[in-house]
PyMOL CGO cylinders between C-alpha atoms (Angstrom):
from pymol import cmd
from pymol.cgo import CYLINDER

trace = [
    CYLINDER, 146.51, 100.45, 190.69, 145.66, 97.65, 188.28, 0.3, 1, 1, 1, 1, 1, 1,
    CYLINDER, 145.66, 97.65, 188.28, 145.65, 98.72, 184.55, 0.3, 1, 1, 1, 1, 1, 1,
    CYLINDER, 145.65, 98.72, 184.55, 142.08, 98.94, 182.61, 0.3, 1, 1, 1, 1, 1, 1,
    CYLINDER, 142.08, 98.94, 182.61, 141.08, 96.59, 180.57, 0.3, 1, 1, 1, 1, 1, 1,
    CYLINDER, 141.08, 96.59, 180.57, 138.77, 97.31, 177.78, 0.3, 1, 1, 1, 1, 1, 1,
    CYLINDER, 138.77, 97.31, 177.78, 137.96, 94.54, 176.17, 0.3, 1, 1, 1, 1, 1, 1,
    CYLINDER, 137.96, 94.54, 176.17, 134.25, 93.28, 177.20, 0.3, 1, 1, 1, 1, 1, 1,
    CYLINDER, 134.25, 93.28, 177.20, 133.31, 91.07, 180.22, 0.3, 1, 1, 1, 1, 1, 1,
    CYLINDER, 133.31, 91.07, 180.22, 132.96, 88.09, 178.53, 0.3, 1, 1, 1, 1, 1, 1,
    CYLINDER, 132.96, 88.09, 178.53, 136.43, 88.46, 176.74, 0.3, 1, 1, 1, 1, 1, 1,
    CYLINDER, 136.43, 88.46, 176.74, 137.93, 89.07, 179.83, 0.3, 1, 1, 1, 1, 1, 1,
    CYLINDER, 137.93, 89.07, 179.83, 136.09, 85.76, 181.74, 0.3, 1, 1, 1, 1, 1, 1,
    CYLINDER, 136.09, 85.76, 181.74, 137.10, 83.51, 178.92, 0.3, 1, 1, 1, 1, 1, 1,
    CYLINDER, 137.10, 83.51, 178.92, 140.83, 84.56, 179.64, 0.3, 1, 1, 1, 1, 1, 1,
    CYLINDER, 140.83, 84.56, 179.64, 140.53, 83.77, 182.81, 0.3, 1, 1, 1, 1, 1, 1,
    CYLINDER, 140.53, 83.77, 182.81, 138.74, 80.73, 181.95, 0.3, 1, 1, 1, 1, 1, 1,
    CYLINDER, 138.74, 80.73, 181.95, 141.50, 79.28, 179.52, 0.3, 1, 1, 1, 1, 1, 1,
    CYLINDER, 141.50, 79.28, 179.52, 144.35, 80.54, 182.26, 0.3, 1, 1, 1, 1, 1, 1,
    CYLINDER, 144.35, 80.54, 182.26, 142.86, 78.45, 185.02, 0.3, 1, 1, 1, 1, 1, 1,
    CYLINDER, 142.86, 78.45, 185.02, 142.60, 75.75, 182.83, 0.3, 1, 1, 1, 1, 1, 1,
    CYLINDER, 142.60, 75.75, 182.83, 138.92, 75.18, 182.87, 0.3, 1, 1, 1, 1, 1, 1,
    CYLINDER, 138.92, 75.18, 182.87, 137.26, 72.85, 180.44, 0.3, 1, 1, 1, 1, 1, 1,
    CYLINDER, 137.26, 72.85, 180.44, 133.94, 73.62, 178.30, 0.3, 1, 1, 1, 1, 1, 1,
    CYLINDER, 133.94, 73.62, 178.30, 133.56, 70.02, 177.31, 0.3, 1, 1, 1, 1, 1, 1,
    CYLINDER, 133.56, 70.02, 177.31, 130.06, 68.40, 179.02, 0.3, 1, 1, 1, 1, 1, 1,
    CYLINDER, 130.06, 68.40, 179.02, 131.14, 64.80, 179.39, 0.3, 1, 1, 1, 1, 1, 1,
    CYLINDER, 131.14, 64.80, 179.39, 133.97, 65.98, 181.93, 0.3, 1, 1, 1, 1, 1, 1,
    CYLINDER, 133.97, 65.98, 181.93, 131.48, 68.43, 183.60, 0.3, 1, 1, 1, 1, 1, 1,
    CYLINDER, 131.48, 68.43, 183.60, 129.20, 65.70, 184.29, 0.3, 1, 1, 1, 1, 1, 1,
    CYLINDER, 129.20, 65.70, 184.29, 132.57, 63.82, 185.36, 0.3, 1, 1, 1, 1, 1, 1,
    CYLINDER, 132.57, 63.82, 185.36, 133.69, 66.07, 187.80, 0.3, 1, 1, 1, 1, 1, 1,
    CYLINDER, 133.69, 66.07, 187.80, 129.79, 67.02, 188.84, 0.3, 1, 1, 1, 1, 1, 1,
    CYLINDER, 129.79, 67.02, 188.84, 129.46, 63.29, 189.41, 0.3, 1, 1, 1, 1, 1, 1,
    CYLINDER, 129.46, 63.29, 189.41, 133.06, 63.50, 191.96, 0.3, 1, 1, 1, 1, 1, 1,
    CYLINDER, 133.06, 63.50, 191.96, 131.15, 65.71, 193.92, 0.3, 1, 1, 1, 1, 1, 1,
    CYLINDER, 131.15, 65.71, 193.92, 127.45, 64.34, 194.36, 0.3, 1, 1, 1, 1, 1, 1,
    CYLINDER, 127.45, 64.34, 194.36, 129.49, 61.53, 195.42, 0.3, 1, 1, 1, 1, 1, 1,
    CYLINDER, 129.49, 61.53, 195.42, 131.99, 62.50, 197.68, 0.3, 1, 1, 1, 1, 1, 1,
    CYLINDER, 131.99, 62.50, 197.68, 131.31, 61.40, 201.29, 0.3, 1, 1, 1, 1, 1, 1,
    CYLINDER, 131.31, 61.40, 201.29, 129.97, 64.17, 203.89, 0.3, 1, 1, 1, 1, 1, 1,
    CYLINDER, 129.97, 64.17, 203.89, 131.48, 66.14, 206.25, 0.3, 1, 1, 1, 1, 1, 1,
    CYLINDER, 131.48, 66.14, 206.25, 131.87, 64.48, 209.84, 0.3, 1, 1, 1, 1, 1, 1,
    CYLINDER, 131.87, 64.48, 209.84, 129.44, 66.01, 212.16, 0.3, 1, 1, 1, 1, 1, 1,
    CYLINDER, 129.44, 66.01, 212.16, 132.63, 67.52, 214.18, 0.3, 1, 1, 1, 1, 1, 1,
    CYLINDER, 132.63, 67.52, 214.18, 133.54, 69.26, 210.61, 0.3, 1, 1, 1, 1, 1, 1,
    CYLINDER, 133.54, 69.26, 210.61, 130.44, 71.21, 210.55, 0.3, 1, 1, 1, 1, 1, 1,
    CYLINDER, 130.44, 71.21, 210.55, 130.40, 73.05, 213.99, 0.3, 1, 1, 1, 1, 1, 1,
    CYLINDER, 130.40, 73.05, 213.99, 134.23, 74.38, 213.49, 0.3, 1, 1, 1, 1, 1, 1,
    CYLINDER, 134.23, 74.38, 213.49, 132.97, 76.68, 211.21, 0.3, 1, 1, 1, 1, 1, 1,
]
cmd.load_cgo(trace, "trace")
């Protein structure tokens, strides 16, 4: 069984946040938002395996 942790939700998030390397910084949101509006779309074949 995983051990409690009692430090709030938003604590805890940020952690996880920081370990995964995420990055608060807008200019490389909109840079990575902008990777994905523009990535091309899925083949018609992709869509029915799932």
């Amino acid at each position: 069984m995983p051990e409690t942790d009692d430090r709030p939700e938003v604590e805890r998030f940020r952690d996880l946040a920081r370990e995964l390397e995420a990055d608060e910084d807008e200019a490389r949101f909109k840079e990575a938002a902008e990777k994905v509006v523009k990535a091309p779309k899925p083949e018609a074949d992709d869509q029915k395996a799932e």
